[in-house]
C-alpha positions in Angstrom: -3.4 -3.9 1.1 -1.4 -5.1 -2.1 -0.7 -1.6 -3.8 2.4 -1.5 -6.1 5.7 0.0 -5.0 5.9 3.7 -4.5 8.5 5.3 -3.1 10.5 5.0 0.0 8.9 3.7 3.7 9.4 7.1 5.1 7.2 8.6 2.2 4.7 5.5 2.2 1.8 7.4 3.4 2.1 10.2 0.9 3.6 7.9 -1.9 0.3 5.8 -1.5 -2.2 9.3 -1.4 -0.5 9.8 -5.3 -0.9 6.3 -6.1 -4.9 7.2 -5.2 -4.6 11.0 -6.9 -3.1 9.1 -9.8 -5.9 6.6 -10.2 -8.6 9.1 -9.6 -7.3 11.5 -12.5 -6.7 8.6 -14.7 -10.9 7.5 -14.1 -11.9 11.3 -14.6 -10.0 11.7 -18.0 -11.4 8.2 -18.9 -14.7 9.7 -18.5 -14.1 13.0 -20.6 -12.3 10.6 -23.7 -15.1 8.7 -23.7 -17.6 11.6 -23.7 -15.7 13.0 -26.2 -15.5 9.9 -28.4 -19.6 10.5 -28.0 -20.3 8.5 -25.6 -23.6 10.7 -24.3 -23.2 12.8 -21.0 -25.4 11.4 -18.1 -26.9 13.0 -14.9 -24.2 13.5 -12.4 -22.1 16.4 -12.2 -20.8 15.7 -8.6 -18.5 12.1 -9.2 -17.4 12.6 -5.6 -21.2 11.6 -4.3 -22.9 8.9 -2.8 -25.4 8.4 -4.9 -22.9 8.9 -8.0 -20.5 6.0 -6.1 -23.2 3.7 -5.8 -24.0 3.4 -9.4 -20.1 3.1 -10.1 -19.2 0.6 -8.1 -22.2 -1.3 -9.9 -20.8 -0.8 -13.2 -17.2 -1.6 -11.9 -18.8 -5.1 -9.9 -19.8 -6.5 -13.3 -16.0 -6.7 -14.4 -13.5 -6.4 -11.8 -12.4 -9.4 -9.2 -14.1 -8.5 -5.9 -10.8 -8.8 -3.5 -9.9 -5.9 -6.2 -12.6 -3.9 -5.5 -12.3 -4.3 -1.8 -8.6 -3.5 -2.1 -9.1 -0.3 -3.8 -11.5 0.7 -1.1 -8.9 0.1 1.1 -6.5 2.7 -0.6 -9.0 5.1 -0.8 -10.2 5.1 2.6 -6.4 4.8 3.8 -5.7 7.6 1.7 -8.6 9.9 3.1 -7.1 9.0 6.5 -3.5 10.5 5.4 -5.1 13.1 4.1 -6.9 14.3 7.4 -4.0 14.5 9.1 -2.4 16.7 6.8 -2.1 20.4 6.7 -4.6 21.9 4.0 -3.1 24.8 1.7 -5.6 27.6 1.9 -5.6 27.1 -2.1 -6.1 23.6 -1.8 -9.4 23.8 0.0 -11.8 22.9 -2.2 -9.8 20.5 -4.0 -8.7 18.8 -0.7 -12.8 18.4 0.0 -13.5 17.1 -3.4 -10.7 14.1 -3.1 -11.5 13.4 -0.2 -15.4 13.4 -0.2 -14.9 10.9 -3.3 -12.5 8.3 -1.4 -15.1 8.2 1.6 -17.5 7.8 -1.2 -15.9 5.6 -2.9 -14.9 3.1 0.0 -18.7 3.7 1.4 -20.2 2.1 -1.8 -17.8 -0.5 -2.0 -18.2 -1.7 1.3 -21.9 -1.3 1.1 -21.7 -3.4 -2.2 -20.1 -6.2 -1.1 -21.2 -6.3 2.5 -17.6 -5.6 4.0 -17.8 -3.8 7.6 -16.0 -0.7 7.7 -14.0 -1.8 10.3 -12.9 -4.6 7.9 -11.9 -2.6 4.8 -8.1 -2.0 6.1 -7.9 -6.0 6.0 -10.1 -7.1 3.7 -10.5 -10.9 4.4 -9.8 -12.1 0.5 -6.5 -11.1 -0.7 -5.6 -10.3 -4.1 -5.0 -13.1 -6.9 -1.1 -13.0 -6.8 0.3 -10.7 -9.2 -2.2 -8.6 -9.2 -1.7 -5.0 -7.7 -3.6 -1.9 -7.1 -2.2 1.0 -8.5 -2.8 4.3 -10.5 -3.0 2.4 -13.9 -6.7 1.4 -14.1 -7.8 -2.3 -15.5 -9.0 -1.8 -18.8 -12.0 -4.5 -18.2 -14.0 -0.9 -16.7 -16.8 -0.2 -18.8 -15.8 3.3 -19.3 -19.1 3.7 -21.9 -21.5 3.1 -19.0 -19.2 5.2 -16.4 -19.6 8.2 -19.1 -23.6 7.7 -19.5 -23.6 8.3 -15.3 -21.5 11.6 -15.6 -20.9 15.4 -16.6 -18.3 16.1 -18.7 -17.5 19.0 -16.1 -18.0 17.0 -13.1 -15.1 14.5 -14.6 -13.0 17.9 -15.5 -13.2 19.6 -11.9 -12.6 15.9 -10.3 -9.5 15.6 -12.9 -8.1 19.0 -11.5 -8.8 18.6 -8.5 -6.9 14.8 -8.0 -4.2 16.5 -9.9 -3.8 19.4 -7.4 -3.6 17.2 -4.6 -1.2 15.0 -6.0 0.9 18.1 -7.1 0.9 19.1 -3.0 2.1 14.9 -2.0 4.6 15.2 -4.3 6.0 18.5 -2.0 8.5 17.6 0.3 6.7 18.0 3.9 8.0 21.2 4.9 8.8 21.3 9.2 9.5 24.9 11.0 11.4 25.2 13.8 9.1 26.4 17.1 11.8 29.7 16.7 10.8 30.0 12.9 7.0 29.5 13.8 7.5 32.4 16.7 9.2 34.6 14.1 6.3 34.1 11.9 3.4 34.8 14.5 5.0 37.5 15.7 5.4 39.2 12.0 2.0 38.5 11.1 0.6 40.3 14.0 2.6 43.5 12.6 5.5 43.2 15.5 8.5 45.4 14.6 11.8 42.9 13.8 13.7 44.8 16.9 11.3 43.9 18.8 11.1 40.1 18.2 15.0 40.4 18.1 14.8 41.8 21.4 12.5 38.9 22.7 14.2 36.0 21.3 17.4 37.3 22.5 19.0 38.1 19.5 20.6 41.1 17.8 19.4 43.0 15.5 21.7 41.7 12.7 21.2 37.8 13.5 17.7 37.9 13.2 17.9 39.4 9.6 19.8 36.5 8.8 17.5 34.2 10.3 15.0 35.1 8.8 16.7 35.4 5.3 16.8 31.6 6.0 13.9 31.2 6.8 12.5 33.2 3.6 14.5 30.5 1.2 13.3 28.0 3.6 10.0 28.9 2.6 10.4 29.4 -1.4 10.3 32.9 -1.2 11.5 36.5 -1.8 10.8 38.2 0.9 8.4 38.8 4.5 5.0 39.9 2.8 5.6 36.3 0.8 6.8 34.5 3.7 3.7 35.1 5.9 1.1 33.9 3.0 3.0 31.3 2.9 3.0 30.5 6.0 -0.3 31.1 6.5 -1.3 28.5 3.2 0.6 26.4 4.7 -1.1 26.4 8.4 2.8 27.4 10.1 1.3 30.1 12.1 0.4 29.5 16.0 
């Protein structure tokens, strides 16, 4: 996959989900400019479906170099991958479904498109004209004016939102808890008095005030009621 540089190789996988949160964001306010430039609004309020995808990926065929299109297939599907493996903020739910139902979607109706196996969309077999990459800017040979005739002006808006959210959570450092932290936290939330998880863990009284004090700025917040919805958001709770 030829995507342009982001970031460092230990933040690869995440740099690469922005790079595909980027793009998506950029195609969604494409969309609204053009509606609101009067381009009129067509029938799909959901850009993250199938049957949206399949007419896109029409549109985008007549203009775009098919290695490219293959390519950004590849992101995508890549990019759903990461995201799978990743803990979902409670928040984040619905926008985590919408980004990733339209990178399956998208990488389904390219490789139905141009014939590609699934199994072949990592490596496509063409590679990319040299000096040409995949990344959030998007070509400006797209037909934006027949994209905006196949979509809602709210469906682009909740899309836009929602690639911007989950780019917003990549861009969060990944956040690891000690199995000690994670104990602390499990026994809170199941309303265990602090004594008594000092007393468990082997600790006095005193240390695991400050242990947890760290932990609190560990976490971003003030204090325990913030700590454990945080924790909870963030899926750090046995």
């Amino acid at each position: 996959m030829d995507v342009e540089s982001t970031g460092t190789s230990d933040d690869r996988p995440r740099a690469l989900v922005r790079v595909a949160c980027g793009r998506i964001a950029g195609y969604a306010n494409a969309i609204l400019e053009t509606h609101e430039l009067g381009v009129t609004e067509g029938p799909h309020e959901l850009l993250w479906s199938a049957e949206y995808q399949r007419e896109a990926v029409r549109v985008c065929a007549a203009s775009l170099p098919t290695p490219y299109q293959i390519c950004v297939g590849e992101l995508f599907r890549y990019s759903s991958e990461l995201m799978a493996d990743e803990t979902i903020p409670g928040h984040l739910a619905e926008d985590w479904m919408i980004i990733m139902s339209y990178m399956n979607s998208v990488s389904a109706a390219v490789s139905e498109h141009y014939a590609v196996a699934g199994s072949q969309m990592l490596k496509p077999d063409v590679p990319l004209p040299e000096g040409i990459a995949v990344g959030e800017s998007l070509p400006m040979a797209i037909r934006f004016d027949l994209l905006a005739r196949l979509s809602t002006s709210e469906g682009a808006r909740r899309l836009e939102r929602a690639a911007i959210a989950v780019r917003e959570q990549m861009e969060t450092p990944l956040l690891v808890l000690e199995d000690a932290e994670r104990h602390m936290l499990t026994r809170l939330t199941n309303g265990m008095a602090i004594v008594d998880i000092a007393a468990e863990m082997g600790y006095s009284e005193r240390s695991m005030y400050r242990s947890l004090a760290r932990l609190w700025e560990k976490l971003g917040v003030p204090g325990r009621k913030e700590g454990i919805r945080r924790a909870a958001e963030g899926g750090f709770l046995d």
